[in-house]
C-alpha positions as CSV (number, residue, x, y, z in Angstrom):
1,X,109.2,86.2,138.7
2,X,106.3,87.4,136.5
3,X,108.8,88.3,133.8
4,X,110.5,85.0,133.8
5,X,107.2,83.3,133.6
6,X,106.2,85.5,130.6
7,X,109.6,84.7,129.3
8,X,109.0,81.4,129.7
9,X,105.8,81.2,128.1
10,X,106.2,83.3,124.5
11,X,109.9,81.1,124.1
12,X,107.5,77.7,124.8
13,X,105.2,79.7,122.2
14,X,107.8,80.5,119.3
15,X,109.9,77.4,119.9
16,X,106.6,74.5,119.6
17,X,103.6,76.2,117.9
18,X,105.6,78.1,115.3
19,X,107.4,74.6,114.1
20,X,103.7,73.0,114.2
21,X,102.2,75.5,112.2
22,X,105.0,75.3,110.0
23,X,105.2,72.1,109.2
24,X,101.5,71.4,109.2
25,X,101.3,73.8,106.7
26,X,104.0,72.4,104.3
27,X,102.6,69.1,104.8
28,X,99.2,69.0,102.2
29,X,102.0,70.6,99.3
30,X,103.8,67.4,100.2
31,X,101.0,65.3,100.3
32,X,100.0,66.4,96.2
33,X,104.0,66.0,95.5
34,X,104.2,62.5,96.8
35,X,101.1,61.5,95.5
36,X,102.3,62.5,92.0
37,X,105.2,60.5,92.4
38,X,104.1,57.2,94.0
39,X,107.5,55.1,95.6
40,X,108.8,58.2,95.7
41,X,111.8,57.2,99.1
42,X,112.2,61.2,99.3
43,X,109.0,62.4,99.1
44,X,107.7,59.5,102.0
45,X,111.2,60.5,104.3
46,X,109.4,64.8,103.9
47,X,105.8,63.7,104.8
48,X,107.5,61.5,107.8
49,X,109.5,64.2,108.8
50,X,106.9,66.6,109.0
51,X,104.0,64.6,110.6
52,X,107.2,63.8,113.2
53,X,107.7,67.4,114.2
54,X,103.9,68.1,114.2
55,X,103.6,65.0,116.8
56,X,106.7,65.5,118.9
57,X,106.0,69.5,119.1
58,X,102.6,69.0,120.2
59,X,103.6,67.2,122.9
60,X,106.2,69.8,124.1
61,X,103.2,72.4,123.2
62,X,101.7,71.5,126.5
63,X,104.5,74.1,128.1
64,X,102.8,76.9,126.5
65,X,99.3,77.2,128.1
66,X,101.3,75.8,131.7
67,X,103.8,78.9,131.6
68,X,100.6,80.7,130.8
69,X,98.9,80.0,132.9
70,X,101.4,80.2,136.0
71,X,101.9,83.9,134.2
72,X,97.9,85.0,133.9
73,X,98.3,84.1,137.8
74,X,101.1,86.0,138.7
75,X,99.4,89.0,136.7
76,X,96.3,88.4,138.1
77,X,94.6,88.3,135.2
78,X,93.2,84.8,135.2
79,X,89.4,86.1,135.1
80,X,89.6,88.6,132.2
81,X,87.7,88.1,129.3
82,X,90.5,88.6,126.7
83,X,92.4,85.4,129.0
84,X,89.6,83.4,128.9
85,X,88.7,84.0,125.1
86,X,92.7,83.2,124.4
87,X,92.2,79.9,126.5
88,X,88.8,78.9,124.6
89,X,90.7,79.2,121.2
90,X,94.2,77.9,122.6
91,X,91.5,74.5,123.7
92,X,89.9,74.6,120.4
93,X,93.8,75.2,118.1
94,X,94.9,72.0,120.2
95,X,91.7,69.9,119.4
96,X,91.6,70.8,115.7
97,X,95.5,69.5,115.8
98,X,95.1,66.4,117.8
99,X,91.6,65.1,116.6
100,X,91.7,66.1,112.8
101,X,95.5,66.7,111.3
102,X,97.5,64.4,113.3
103,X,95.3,61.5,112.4
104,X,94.8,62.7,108.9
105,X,98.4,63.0,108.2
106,X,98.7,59.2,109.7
107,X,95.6,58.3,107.5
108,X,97.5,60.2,104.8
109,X,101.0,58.4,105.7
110,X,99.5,54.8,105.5
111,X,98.0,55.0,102.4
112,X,101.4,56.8,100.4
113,X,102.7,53.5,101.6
114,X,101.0,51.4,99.9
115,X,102.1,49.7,96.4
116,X,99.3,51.3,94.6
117,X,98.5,54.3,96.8
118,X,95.0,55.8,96.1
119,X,94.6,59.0,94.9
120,X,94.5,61.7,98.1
121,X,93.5,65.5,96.7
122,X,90.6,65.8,98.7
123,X,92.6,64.6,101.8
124,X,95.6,67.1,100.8
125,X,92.7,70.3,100.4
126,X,90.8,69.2,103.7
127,X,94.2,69.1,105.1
128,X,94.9,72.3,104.1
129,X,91.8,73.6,104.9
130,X,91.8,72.4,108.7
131,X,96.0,73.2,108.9
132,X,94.8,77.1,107.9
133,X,92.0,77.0,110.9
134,X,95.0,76.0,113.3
135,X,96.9,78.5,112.3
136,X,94.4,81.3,112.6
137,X,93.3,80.3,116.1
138,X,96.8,80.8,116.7
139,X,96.9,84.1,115.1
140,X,94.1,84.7,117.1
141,X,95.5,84.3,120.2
142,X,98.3,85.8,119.3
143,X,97.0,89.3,118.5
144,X,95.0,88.6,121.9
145,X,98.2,88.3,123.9
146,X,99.5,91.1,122.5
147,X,96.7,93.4,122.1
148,X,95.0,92.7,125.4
149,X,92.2,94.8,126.5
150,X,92.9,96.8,129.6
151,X,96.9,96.3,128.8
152,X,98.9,98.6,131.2
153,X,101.0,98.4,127.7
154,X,98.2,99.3,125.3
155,X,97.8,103.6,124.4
């Protein structure tokens, strides 16, 4: 059952934080392009599309730290430090996305729409900058997971 559960948890991982990450990441580049070309039907439909699958996979997200936890149970590992540093920056990763870039790319959205939208740089560079602090907590956690102190897999 454990190795279901892990299973469970790295496809929940791969299939909803790597689509986040990605399309966080392309979204400030698409930010600057649709800026530069204001009424631009193309460039609005990419930010849209983006911002969708950030939202919607964020959501389905939640099945990562669930299988993980149901796994760090089955392992008995649910009091190690290496788990509980992984949870910390897993908490912190899902509060930098839902309190700063999902309402930024809204805040970001609403103003491309407008007739005369104002000019967004700094949004697109802060947007950038907090996109590349979600993606290394993720990295973070990652090597954690992998690494893990006191692995029966580590040499």
């Amino acid at each position: 059952m454990t190795k279901f559960l892990l299973i469970l948890h790295v496809l929940a991982a791969v299939l909803t934080v790597g689509p986040v990450t990605v399309a966080a990441s392309m979204f400030p580049n698409s930010l600057r392009g649709a800026l530069g070309s204001p009424g631009d039907a193309e460039a609005l439909a990419t930010l849209r599309t983006l911002h969708r699958i950030c939202r919607v996979y964020a959501g389905i997200g939640v099945a990562v730290p669930l299988f993980g936890f149901a796994t760090a149970s089955s392992l008995g590992v649910l009091g190690s430090p290496w788990l509980i540093v992984s949870i910390v920056l897993t908490t912190a990763a899902a509060a930098v996305l839902a309190v700063f870039i999902l309402p930024a790319q809204e805040a970001a959205l609403d103003a491309v729409r407008e007739p005369e939208p104002p000019a967004l740089p700094r949004a697109a560079g802060q947007l950038a900058m907090l996109t590349g602090v979600f993606n290394l907590l993720w990295a973070t956690v990652t090597v954690l997971m992998i690494v893990r102190p006191g692995s029966t897999t580590s040499s």
